[in-house]
C-alpha positions as CSV (number, residue, x, y, z in Angstrom):
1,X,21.0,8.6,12.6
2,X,20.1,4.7,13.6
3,X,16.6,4.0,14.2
4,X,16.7,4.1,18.1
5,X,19.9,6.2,18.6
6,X,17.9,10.1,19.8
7,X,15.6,7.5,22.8
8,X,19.3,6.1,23.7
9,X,20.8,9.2,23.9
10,X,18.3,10.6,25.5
11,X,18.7,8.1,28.6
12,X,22.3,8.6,28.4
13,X,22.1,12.2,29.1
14,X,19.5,11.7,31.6
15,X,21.6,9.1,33.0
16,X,24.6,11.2,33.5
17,X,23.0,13.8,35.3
18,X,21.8,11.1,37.9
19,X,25.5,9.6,37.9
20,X,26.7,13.0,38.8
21,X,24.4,13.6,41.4
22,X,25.3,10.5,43.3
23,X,28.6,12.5,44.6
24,X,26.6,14.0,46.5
25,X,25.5,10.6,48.5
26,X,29.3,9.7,48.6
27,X,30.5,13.2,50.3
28,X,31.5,14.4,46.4
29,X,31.2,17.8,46.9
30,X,27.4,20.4,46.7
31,X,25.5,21.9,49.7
32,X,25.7,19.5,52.2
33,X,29.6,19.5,52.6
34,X,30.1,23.1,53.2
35,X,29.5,23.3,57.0
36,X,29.8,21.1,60.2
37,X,25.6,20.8,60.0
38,X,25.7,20.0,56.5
39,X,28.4,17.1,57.2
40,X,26.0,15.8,60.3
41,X,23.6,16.2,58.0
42,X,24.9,13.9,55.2
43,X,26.4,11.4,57.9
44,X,22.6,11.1,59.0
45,X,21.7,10.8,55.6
46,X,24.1,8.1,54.4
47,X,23.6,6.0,57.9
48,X,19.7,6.4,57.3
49,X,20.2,5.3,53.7
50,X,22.5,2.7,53.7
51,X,20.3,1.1,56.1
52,X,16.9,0.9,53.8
53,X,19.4,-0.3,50.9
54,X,20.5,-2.9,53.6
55,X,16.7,-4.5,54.3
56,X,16.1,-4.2,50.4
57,X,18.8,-6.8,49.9
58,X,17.9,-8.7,52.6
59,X,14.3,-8.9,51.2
60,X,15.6,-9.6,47.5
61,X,17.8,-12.2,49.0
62,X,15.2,-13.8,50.5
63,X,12.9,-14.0,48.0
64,X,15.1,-16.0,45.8
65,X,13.8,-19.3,45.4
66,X,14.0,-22.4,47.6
67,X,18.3,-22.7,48.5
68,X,19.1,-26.0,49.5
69,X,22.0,-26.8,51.4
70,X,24.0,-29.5,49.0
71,X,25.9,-32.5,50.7
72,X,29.9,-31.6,50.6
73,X,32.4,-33.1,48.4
74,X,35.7,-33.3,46.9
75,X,34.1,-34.8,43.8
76,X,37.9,-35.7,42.5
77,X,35.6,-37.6,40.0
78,X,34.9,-34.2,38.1
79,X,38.7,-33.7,37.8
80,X,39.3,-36.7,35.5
81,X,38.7,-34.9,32.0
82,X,40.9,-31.5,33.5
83,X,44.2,-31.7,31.1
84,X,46.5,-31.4,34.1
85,X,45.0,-34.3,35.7
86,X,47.6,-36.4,37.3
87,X,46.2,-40.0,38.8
88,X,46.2,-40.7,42.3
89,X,48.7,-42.5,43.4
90,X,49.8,-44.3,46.6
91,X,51.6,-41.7,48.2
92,X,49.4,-40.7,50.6
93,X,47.9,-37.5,49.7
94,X,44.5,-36.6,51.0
95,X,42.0,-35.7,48.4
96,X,42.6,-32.1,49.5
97,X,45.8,-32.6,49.4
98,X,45.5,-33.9,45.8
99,X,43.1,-31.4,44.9
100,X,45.6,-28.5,45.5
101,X,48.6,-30.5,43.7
102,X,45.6,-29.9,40.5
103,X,45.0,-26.9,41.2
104,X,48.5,-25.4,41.1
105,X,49.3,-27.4,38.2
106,X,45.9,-26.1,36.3
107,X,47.5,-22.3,37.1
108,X,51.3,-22.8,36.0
109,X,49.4,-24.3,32.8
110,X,46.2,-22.4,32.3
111,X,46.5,-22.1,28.8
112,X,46.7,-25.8,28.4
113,X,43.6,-25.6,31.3
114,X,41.3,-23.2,29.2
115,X,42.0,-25.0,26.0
116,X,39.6,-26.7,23.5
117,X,38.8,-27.7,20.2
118,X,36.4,-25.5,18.0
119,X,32.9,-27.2,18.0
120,X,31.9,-28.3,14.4
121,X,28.4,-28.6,15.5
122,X,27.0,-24.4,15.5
123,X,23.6,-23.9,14.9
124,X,21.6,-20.7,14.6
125,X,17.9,-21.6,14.9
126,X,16.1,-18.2,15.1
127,X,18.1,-16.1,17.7
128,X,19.1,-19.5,19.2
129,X,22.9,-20.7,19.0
130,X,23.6,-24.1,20.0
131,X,26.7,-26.2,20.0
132,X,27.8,-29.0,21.7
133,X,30.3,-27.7,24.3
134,X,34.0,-28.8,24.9
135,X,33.4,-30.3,27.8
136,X,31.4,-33.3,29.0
137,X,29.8,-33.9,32.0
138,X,27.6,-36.5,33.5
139,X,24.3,-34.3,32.5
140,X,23.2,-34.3,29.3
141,X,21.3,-31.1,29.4
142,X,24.3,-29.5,30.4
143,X,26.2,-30.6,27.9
144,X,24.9,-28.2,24.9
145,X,25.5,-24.7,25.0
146,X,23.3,-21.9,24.4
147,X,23.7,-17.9,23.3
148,X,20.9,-15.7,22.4
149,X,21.7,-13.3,19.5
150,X,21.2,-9.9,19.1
151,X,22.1,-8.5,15.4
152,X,21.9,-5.1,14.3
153,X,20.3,-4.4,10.9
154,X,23.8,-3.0,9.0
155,X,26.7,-4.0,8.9
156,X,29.5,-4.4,12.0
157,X,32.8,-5.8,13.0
158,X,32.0,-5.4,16.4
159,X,30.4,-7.3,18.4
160,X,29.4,-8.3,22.4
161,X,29.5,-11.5,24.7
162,X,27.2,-11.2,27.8
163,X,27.9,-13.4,30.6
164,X,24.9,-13.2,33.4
165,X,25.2,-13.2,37.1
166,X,24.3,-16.7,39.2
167,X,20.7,-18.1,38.8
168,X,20.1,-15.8,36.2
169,X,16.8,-16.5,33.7
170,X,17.0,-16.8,30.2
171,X,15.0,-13.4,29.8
172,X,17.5,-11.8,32.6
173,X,20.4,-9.2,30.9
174,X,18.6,-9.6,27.5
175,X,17.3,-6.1,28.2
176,X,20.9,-4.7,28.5
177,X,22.0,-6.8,24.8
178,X,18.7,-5.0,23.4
179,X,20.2,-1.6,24.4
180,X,23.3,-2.9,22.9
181,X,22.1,-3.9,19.6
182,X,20.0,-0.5,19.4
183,X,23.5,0.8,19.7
184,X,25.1,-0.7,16.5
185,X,26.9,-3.3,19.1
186,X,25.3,-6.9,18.3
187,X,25.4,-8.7,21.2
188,X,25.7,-12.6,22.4
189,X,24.2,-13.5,25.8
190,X,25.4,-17.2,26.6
191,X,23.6,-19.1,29.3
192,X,26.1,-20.5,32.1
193,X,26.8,-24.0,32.5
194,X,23.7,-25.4,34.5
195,X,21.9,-22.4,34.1
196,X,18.4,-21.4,32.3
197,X,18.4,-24.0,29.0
198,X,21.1,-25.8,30.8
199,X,19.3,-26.3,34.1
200,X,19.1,-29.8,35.5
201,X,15.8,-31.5,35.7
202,X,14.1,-31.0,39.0
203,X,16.1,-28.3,40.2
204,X,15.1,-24.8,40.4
205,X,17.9,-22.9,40.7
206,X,21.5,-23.4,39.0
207,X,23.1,-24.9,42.0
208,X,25.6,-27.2,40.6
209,X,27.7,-24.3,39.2
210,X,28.7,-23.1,42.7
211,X,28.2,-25.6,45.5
212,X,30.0,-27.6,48.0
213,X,31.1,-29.6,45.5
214,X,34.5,-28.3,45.4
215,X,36.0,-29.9,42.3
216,X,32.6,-29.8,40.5
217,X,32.5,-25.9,41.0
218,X,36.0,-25.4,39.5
219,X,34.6,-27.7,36.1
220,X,31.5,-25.6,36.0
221,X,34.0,-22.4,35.3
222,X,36.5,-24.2,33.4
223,X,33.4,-24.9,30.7
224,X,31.8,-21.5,31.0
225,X,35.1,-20.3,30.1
226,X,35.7,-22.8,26.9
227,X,32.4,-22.6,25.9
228,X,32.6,-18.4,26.0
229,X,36.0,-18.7,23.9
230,X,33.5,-21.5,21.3
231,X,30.8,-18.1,21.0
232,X,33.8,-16.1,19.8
233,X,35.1,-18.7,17.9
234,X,31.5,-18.3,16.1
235,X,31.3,-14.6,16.1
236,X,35.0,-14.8,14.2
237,X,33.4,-17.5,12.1
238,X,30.7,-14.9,11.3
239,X,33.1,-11.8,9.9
240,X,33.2,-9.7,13.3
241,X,36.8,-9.0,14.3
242,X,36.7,-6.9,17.7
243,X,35.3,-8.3,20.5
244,X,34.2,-7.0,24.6
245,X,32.4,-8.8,27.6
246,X,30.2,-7.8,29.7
247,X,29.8,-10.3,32.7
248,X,27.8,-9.4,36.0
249,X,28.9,-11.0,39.2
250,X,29.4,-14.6,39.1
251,X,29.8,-14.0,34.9
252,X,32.2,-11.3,36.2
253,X,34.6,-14.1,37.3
254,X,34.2,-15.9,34.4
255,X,34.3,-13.0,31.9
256,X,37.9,-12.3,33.7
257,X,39.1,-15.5,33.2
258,X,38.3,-15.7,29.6
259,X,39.7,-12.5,28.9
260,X,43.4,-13.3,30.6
261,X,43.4,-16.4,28.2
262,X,42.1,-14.8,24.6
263,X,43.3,-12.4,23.4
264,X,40.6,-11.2,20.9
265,X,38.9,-9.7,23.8
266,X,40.0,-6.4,24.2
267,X,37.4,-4.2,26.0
268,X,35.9,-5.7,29.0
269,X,33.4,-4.7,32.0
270,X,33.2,-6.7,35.1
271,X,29.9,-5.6,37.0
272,X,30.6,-6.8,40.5
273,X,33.7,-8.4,40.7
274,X,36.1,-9.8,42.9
275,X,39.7,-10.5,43.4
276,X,38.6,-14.0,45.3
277,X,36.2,-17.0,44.4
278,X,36.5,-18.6,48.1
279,X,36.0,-15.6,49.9
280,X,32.9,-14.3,48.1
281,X,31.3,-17.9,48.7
282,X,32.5,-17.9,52.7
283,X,31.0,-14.4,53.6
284,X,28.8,-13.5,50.7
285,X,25.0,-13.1,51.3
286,X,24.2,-14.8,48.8
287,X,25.7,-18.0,49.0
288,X,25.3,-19.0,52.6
289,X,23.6,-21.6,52.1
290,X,26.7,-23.2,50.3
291,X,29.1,-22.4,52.9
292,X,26.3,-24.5,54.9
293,X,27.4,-27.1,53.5
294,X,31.4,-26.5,53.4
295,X,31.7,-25.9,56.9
296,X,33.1,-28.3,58.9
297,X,34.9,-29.8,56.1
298,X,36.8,-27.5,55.1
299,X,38.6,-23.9,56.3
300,X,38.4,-21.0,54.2
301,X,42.6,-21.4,53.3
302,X,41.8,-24.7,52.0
303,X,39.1,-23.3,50.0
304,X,41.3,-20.7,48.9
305,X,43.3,-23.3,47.4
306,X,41.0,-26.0,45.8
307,X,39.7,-23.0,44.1
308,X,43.0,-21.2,42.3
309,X,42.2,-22.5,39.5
310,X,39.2,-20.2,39.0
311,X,40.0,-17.5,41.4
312,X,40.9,-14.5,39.1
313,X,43.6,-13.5,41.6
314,X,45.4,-16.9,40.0
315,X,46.0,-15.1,36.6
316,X,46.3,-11.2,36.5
317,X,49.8,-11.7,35.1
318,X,48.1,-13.6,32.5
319,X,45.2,-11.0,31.9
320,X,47.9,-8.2,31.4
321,X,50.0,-9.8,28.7
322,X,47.6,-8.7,26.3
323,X,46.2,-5.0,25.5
324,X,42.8,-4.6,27.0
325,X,40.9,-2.1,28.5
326,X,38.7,-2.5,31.5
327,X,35.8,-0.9,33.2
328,X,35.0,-2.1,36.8
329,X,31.8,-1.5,38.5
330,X,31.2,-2.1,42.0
331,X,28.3,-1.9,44.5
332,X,29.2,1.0,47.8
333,X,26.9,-1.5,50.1
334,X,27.1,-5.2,48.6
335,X,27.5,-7.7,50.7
336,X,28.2,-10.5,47.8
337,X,31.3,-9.1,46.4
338,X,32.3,-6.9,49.9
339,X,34.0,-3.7,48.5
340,X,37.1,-4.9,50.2
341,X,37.0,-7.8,47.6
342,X,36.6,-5.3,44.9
343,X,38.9,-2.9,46.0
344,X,42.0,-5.5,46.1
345,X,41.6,-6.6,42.6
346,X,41.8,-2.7,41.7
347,X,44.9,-2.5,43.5
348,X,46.3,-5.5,41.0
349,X,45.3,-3.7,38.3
350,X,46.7,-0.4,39.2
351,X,50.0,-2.2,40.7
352,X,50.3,-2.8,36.9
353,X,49.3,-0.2,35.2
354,X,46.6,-1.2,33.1
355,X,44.0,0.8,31.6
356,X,40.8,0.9,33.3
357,X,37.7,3.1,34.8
358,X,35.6,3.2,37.5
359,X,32.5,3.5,39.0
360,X,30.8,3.1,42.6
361,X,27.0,3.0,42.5
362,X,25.0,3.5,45.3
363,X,23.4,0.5,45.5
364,X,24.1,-3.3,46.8
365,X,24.7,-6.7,44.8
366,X,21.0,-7.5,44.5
367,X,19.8,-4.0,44.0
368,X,21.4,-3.2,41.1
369,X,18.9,-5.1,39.2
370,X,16.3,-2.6,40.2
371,X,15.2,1.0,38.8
372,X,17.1,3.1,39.2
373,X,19.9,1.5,39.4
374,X,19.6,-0.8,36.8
375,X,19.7,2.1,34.2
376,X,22.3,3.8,35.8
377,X,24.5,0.9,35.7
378,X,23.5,0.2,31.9
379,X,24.2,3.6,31.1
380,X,28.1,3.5,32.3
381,X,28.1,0.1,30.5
382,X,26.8,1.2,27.1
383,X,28.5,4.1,27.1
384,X,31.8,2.6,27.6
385,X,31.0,0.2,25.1
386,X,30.1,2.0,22.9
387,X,33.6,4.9,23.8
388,X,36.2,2.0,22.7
389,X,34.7,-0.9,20.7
C-alpha cells in the first residue's frame, strides 16, 4: 500500500457515513419520516437550518474583500485578437449589436474560437510551471501563465487539472491536489487569468475576469480555456496519457468549456455549476456588485447574448461528441449558482444521455469551503476520481 493510502481511506469511510446521513436532512428516509410529527418535525428542522446556513453565507460573503463596482463597457477593443473577429463596418450596428454578430459567430466556430498554438516557452521551476499564454492582453502580468504541480513519487499515466473558483488564492484548492497526489493522481492547479500570480497591480481581488466589461469578461474565459488546453499540452509532453478536471464554480464554467473542445479530457467534475454565465452574474450573491455596474446599460437578454460565447449552455452538443464521464456537485441552498441553474444543465445532460453522477450537499456556494463540508465534498471528488481515471 502507498505511503498515505490507510489515513485516506480512513476519511473516505468516515466520509461516506456522513454522506449517507445527509438523507436524512433532505427527507431521505430514518426516524423522522415515519409519522406526521416526525415530518413537522424535519420541516422545522430544515426551515431552522437552512436559515443559519443562509446568515453563514451572508457573513462569508461579506467578508470578502473590498468589491468595487467597475465602470461598464462594451470593451469591443478586447474583441480584436478573437479569430472570428469581423471589423466594424458602416452598417449601423450598435456595439451590442456587433457584439452579438461575435458572439454567434465565436459559437458556430468554437473550435476555431478555443484554438491555439502550443507554447514553446514551459518552464518547471520547483513546483512552478510557467509559460507564456496564447493570448495577449494589455497586462503584462497577465500574460504568463501559472500551474502548481503535484507529482506522485512512482510512476502514472494519469494525471489532474484543477481549475479554482473566482478570487481564489494561490494556497486555495492546493489542499484538495495534495489529497490527489496522496492518491497516485498527480495533480495541476492553474491559476485563472487575473487571478493569484496573475493579479493586476493594485487590485485586490481578480475583478477583471468577471466585470462589467462585457467583451473583456468573455476574453478572460476564452484564455483560461487555451491556457488549460497549453497545461495538457504539457502534461502530454510529460508521458501522462489520461486526463480529468476538477473546476469549482467560476472554474466549473471554464473546466466545461475546455472539456466540450478536447477531447483528452475524459473524466470531469464540475463543483457548482451552471447552465448560464449571465444569469449567475444578474442574481448571484456573489457578484452583485458587478450587476451594479451592468444595470442600466444593459437587460439581462442582452447579456445572455454578449456572453454565448462562454455560457456552457452554447456548447453541450459539442461537450457530447466526445466520451466523457461527468460528476456534478451542487449546493441545496446556494445562492451563486441557484439550484434552478444547476438543475437545467442536468436536464441537458440527461436529455442526452450522457454518463454522469450526482450529488446535493447540504451546504451553500460559500460554505462549501468550510469543515465539514469541505471534506465531504473532497471525499465525492477523490473518490470519483480516483473510480474512473
Amino acid at each position: 500500500m502507498k505511503a498515505g493510502a490507510k489515513p485516506c481511506q480512513f476519511i473516505f469511510r468516515i466520509m461516506s457515513v456522513v454522506s449517507k446521513e445527509t438523507h436524512l436532512w433532505k427527507g431521505g428516509g430514518g426516524v423522522l419520516s415515519k409519522s406526521r410529527w416526525g415530518n413537522q418535525l424535519r420541516t422545522a428542522f430544515q426551515r431552522s437550518y437552512q436559515e443559519k446556513i443562509s446568515r453563514w453565507e451572508n457573513r462569508l460573503a461579506n467578508g470578502g474583500g473590498q468589491r468595487v463596482v467597475r465602470p461598464f463597457d462594451w470593451g469591443l477593443e478586447w474583441t480584436d485578437g478573437w479569430p472570428c473577429a469581423v471589423p466594424v463596418t458602416s452598417d449601423g450596428l450598435d456595439p451590442a449589436h456587433h457584439l452579438n454578430r461575435l458572439n454567434r459567430a465565436a459559437v458556430e466556430h468554437s473550435d476555431e474560437f478555443f484554438a491555439y498554438r502550443t507554447p514553446s516557452d514551459f518552464q518547471l521551476d520547483g513546483r512552478l510551471l510557467r509559460f507564456t499564454s496564447p493570448v495577449a492582453t494589455p497586462h503584462p502580468e497577465n500574460n504568463v501563465a501559472h500551474a502548481q504541480w503535484f507529482p506522485v513519487s512512482g510512476q502514472s499515466r494519469r494525471a489532474v487539472i484543477v481549475l479554482p473558483h473566482w478570487n481564489a488564492q494561490s494556497h486555495q484548492h492546493a489542499g484538495l491536489c495534495r489529497i490527489l497526489s496522496l492518491l497516485g493522481l498527480p495533480a495541476l492547479r492553474v491559476s485563472l487569468p487575473y487571478h493569484d500570480f496573475r493579479l493586476l497591480a493594485g487590485m485586490e481581488r481578480a475583478d477583471y475576469a468577471v466585470s462589467p466589461n462585457v467583451s473583456r469578461t468573455v476574453d478572460a474565459g476564452r484564455q483560461a480555456v487555451i491556457d488549460t488546453r497549453c497545461c495538457l499540452d504539457w502534461l502530454q509532453a510529460q508521458g501522462y496519457e489520461k486526463f480529468g478536471i476538477v473546476g469549482t464554480s467560476l472554474g466549473s464554467c471554464y473546466a466545461f468549456l475546455t472539456s466540450a473542445h478536447d477531447a483528452r479530457l475524459q473524466v470531469n467534475v464540475f463543483n457548482l455549476f451552471s447552465l448560464y454565465f449571465a444569469d449567475v452574474v444578474w442574481y448571484g450573491l456573489s457578484t452583485r456588485h458587478v450587476r451594479q455596474g451592468l444595470e442600466g446599460h444593459v437587460e439581462l437578454e442582452q447579456l445572455r447574448q454578449s456572453w454565448a460565447a462562454i455560457t456552457p449552455l452554447s456548447y453541450m452538443d459539442q461537450f457530447a461528441r466526445f466520451p466523457k464521464r461527468s460528476l456534478l456537485l451542487s449546493a441545496a441552498y446556494d445562492t451563486t449558482f441557484y439550484p434552478q441553474f444547476s438543475e437545467a444543465m442536468l436536464e441537458e445532460i440527461r436529455r442526452r444521455n450522457l454518463p454522469h453522477e450526482t450529488a446535493v450537499l447540504p451546504c451553500g456556494h460559500y460554505t462549501l469551503a468550510r469543515t465539514p463540508f469541505q471534506l465531504l465534498d473532497a471525499w465525492h471528488i477523490c473518490s470519483f476520481l480516483k473510480r474512473w481515471l
